[in-house]
N, CA, C and O atoms as a GROMACS GRO file, in nm:
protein
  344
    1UNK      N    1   1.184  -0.194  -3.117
    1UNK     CA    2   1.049  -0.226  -3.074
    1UNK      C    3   1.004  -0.123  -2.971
    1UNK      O    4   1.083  -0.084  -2.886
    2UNK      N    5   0.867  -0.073  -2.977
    2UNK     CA    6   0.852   0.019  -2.892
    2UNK      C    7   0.770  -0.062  -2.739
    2UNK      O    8   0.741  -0.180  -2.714
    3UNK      N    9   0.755   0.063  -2.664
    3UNK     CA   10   0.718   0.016  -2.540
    3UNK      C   11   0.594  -0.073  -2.562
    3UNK      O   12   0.577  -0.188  -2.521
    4UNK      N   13   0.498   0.016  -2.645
    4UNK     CA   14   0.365  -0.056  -2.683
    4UNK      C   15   0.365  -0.203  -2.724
    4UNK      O   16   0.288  -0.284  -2.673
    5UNK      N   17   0.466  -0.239  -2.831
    5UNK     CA   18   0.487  -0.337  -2.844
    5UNK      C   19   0.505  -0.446  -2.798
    5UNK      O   20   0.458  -0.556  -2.828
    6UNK      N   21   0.614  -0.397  -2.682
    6UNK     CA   22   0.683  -0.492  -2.573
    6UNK      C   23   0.546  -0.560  -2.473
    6UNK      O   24   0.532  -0.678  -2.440
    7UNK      N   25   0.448  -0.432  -2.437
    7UNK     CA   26   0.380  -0.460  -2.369
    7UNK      C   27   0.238  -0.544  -2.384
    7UNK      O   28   0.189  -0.645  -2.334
    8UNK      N   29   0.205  -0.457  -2.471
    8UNK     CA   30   0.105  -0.542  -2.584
    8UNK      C   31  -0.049  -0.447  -2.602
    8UNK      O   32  -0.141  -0.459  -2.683
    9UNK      N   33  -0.026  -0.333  -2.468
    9UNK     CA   34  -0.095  -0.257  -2.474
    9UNK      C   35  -0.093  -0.143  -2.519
    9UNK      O   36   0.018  -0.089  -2.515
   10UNK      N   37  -0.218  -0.055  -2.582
   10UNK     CA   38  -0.201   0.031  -2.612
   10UNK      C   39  -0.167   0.157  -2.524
   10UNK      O   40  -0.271   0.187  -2.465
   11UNK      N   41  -0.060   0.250  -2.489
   11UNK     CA   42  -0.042   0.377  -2.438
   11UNK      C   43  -0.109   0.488  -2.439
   11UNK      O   44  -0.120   0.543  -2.549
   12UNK      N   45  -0.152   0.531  -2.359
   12UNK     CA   46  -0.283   0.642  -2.375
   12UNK      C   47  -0.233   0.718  -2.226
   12UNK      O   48  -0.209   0.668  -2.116
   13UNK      N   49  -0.226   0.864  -2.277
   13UNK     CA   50  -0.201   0.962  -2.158
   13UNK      C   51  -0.348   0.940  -2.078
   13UNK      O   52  -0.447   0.895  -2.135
   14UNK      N   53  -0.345   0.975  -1.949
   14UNK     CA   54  -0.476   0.977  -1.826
   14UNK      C   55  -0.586   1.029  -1.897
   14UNK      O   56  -0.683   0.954  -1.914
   15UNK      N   57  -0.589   1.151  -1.945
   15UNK     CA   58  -0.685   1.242  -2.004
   15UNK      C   59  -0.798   1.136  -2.115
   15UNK      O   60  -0.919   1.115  -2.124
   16UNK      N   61  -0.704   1.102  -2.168
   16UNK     CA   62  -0.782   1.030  -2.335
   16UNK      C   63  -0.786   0.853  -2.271
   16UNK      O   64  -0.857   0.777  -2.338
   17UNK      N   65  -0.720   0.796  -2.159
   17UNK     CA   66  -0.772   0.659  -2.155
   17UNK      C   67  -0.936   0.690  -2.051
   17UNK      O   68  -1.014   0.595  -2.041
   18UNK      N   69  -0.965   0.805  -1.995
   18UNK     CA   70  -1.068   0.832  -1.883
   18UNK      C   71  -1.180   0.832  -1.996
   18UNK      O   72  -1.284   0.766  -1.986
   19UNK      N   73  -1.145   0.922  -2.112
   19UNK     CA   74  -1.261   0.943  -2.268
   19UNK      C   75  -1.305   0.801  -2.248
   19UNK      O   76  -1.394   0.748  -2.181
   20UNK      N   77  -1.180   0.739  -2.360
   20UNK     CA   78  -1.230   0.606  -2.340
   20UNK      C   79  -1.319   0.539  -2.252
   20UNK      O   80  -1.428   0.484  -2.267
   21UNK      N   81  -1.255   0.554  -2.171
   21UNK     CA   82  -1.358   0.444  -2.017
   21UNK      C   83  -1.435   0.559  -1.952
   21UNK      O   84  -1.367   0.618  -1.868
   22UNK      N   85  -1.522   0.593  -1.964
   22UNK     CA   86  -1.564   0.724  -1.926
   22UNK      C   87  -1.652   0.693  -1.772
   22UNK      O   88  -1.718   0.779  -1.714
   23UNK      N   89  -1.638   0.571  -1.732
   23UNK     CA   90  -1.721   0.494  -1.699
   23UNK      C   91  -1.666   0.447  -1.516
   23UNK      O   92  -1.709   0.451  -1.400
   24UNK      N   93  -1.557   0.410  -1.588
   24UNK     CA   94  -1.442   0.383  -1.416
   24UNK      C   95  -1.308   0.353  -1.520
   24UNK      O   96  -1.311   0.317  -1.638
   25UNK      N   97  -1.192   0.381  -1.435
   25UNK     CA   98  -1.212   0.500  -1.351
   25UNK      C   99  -1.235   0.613  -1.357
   25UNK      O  100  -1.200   0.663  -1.464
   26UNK      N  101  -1.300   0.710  -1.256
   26UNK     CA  102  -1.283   0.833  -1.344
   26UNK      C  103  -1.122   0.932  -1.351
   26UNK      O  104  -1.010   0.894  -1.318
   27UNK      N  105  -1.160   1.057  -1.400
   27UNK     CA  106  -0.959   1.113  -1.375
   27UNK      C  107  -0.938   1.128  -1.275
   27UNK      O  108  -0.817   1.150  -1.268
   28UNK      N  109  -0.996   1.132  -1.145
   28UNK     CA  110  -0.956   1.154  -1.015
   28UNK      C  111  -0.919   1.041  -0.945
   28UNK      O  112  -0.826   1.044  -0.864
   29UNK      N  113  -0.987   0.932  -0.972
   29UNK     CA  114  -0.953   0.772  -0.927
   29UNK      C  115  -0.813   0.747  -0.973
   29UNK      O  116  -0.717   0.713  -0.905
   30UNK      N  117  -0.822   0.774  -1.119
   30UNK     CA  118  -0.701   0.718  -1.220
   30UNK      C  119  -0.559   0.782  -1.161
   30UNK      O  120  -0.451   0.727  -1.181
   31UNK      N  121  -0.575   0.909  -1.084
   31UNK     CA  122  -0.484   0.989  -1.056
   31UNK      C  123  -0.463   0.956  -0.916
   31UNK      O  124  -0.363   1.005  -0.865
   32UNK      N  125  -0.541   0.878  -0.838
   32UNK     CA  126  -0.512   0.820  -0.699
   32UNK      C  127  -0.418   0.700  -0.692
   32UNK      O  128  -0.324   0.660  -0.623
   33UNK      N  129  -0.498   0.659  -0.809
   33UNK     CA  130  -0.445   0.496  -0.820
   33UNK      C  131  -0.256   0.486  -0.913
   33UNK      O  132  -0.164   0.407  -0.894
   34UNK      N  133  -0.268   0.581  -0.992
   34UNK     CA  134  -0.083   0.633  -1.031
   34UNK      C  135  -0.046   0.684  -0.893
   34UNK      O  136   0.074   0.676  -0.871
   35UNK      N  137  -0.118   0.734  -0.796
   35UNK     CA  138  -0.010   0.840  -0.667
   35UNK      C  139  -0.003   0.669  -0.576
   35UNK      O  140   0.067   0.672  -0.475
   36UNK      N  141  -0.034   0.606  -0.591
   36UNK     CA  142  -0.063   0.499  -0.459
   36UNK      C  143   0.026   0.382  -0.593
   36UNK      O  144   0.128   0.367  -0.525
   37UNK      N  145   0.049   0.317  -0.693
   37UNK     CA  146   0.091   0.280  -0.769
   37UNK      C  147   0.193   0.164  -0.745
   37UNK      O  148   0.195   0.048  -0.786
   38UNK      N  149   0.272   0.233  -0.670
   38UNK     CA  150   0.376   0.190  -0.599
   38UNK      C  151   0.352   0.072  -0.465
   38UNK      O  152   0.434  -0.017  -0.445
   39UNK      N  153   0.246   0.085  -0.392
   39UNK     CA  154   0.153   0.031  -0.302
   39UNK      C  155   0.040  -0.063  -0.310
   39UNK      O  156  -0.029  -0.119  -0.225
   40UNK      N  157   0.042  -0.064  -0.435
   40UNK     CA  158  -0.102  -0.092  -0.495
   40UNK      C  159  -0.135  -0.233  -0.603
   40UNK      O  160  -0.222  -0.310  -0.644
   41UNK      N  161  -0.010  -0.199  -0.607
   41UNK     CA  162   0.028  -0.344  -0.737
   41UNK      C  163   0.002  -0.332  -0.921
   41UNK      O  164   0.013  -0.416  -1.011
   42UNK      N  165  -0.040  -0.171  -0.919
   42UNK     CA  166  -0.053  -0.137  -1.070
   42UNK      C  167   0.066  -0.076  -1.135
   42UNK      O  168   0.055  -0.051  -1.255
   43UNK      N  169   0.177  -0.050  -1.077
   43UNK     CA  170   0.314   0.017  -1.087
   43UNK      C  171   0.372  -0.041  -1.263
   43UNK      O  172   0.465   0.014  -1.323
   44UNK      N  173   0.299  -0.148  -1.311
   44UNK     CA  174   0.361  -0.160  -1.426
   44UNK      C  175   0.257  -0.153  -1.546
   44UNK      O  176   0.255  -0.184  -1.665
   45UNK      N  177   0.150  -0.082  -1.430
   45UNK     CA  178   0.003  -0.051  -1.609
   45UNK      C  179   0.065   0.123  -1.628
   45UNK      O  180  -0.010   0.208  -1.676
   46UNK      N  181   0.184   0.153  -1.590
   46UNK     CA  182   0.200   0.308  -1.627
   46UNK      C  183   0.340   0.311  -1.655
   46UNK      O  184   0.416   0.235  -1.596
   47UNK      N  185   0.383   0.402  -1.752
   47UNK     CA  186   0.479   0.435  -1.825
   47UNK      C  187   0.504   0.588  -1.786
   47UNK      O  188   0.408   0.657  -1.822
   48UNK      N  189   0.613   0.669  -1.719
   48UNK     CA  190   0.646   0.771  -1.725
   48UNK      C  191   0.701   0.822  -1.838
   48UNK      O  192   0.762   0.723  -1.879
   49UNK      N  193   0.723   0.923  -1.929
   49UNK     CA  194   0.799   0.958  -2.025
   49UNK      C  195   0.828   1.148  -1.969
   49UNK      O  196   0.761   1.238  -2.019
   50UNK      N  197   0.915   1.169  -1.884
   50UNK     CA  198   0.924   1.299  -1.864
   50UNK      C  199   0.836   1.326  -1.779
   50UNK      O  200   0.829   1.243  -1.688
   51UNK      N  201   0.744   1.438  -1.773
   51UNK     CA  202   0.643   1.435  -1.704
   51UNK      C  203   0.506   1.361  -1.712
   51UNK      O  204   0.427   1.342  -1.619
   52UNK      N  205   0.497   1.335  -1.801
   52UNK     CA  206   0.428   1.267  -1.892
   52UNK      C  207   0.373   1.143  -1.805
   52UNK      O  208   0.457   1.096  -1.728
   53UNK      N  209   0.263   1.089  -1.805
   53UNK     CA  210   0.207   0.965  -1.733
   53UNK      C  211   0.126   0.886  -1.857
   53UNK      O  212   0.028   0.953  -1.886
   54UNK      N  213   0.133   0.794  -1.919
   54UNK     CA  214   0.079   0.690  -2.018
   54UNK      C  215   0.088   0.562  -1.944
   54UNK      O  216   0.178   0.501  -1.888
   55UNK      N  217  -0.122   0.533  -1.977
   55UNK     CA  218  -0.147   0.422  -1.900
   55UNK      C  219  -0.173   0.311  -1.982
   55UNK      O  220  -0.268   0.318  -2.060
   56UNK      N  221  -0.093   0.191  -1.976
   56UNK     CA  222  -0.094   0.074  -2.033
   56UNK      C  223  -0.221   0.016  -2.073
   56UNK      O  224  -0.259  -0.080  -2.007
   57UNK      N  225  -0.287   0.053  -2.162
   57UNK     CA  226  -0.446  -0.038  -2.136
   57UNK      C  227  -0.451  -0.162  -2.089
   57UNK      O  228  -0.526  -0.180  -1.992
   58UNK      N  229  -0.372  -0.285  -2.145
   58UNK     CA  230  -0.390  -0.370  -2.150
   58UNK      C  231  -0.362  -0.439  -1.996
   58UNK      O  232  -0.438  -0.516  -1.937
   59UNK      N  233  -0.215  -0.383  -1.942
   59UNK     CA  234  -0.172  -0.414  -1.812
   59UNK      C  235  -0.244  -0.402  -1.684
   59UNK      O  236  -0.216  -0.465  -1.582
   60UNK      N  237  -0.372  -0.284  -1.704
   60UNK     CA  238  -0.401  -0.200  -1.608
   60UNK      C  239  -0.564  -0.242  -1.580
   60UNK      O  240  -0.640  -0.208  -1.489
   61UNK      N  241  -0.594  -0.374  -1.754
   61UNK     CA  242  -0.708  -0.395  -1.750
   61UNK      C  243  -0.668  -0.506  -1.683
   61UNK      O  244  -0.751  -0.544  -1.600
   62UNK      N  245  -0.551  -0.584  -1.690
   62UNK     CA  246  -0.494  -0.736  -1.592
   62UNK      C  247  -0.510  -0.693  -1.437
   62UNK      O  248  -0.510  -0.764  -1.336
   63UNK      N  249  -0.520  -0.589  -1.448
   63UNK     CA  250  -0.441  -0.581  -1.294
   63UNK      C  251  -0.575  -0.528  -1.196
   63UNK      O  252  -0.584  -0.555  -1.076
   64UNK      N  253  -0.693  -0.434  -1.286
   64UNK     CA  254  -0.816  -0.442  -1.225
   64UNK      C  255  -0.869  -0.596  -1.231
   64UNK      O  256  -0.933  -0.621  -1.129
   65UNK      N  257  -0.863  -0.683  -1.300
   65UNK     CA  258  -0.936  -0.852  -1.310
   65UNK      C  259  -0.858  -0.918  -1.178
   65UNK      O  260  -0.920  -0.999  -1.108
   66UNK      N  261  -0.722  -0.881  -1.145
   66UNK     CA  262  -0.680  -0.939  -1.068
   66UNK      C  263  -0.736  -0.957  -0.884
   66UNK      O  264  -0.702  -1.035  -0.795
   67UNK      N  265  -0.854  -0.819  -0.892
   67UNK     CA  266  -0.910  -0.777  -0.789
   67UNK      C  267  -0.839  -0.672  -0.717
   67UNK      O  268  -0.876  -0.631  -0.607
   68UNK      N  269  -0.763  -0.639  -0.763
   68UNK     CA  270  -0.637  -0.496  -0.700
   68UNK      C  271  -0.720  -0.411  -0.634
   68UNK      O  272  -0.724  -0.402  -0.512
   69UNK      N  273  -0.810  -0.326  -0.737
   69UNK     CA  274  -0.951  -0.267  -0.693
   69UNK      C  275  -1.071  -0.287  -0.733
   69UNK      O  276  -1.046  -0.333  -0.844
   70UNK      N  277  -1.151  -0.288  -0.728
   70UNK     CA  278  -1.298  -0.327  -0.668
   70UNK      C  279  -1.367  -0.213  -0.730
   70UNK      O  280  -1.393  -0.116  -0.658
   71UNK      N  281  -1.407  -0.212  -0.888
   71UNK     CA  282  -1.471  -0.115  -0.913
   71UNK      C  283  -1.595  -0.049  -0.891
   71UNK      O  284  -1.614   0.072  -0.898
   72UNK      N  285  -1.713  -0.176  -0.851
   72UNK     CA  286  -1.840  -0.178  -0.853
   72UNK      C  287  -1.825  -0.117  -0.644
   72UNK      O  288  -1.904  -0.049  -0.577
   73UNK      N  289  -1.688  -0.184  -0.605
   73UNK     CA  290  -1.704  -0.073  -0.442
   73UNK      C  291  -1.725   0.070  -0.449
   73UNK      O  292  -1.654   0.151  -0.508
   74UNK      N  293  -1.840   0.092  -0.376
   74UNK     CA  294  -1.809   0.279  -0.350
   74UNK      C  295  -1.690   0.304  -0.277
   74UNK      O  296  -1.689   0.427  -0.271
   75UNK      N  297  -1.589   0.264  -0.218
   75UNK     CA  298  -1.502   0.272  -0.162
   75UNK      C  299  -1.340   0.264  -0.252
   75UNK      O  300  -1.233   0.311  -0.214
   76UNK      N  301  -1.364   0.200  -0.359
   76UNK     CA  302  -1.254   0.187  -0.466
   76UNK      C  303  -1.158   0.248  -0.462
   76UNK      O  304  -1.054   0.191  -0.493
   77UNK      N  305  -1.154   0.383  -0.423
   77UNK     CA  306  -1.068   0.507  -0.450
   77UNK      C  307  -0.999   0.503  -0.298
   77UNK      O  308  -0.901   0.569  -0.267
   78UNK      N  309  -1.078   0.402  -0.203
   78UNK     CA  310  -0.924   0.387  -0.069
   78UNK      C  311  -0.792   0.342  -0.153
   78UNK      O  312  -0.690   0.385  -0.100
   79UNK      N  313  -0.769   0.262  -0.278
   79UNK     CA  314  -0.721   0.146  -0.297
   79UNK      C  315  -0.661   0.066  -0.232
   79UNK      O  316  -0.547   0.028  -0.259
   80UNK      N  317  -0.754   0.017  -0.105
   80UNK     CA  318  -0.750  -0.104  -0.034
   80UNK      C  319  -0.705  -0.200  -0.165
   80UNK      O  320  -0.737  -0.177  -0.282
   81UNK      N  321  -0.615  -0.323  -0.112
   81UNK     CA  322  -0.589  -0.454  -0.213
   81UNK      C  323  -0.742  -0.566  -0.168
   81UNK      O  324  -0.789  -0.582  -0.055
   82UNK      N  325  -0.773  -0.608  -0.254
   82UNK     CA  326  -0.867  -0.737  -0.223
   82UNK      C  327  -0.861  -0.813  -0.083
   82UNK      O  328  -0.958  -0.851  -0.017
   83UNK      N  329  -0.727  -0.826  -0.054
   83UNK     CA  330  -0.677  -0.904   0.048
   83UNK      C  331  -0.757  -0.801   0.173
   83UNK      O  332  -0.870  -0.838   0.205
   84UNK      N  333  -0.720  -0.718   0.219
   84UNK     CA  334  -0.755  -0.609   0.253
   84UNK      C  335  -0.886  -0.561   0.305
   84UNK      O  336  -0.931  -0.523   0.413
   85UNK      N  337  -0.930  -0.579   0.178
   85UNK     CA  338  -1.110  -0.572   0.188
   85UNK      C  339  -1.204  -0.664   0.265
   85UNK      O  340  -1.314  -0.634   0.310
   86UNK      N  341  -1.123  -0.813   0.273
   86UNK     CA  342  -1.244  -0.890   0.286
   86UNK      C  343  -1.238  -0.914   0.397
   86UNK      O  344  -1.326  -0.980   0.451
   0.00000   0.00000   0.00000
């Protein structure tokens, strides 16, 4: 069974999930929010493979609903947690 499977989401390198969502985040957010990841509570919407970074769609769309970050904030890209913010 592959990772995709396990997870339920589809795998998409940074470049081609930003196409997709062209919208938020953009690649510079997306690339804050993998460096902070660890801090942040999204550490399991990303898959390393080598150098390689593939972002979980499905995990990463749970984990923005969860309020992690705050897309509609102009501030989003602190990735302050919800808790945090208010």
């Amino acid at each position: 069974m592959s990772e995709d499977q396990q997870s339920g989401g589809q795998l998409l390198p940074v470049n081609e999930f930003c196409r997709k969502y062209p919208h938020w985040p953009t690649p510079s957010s997306l690339r804050a929010i993998i460096w902070e990841a660890s801090t942040n509570g999204f550490a399991e919407a990303f898959v390393r493979v080598g150098r390689r970074i593939l972002v979980d769609e499905k995990i990463f769309w749970e984990c923005a609903r969860k309020g992690r970050i705050q897309p509609d904030d102009p501030n989003s890209d602190c990735l302050e947690e919800s808790s945090d913010s208010q």
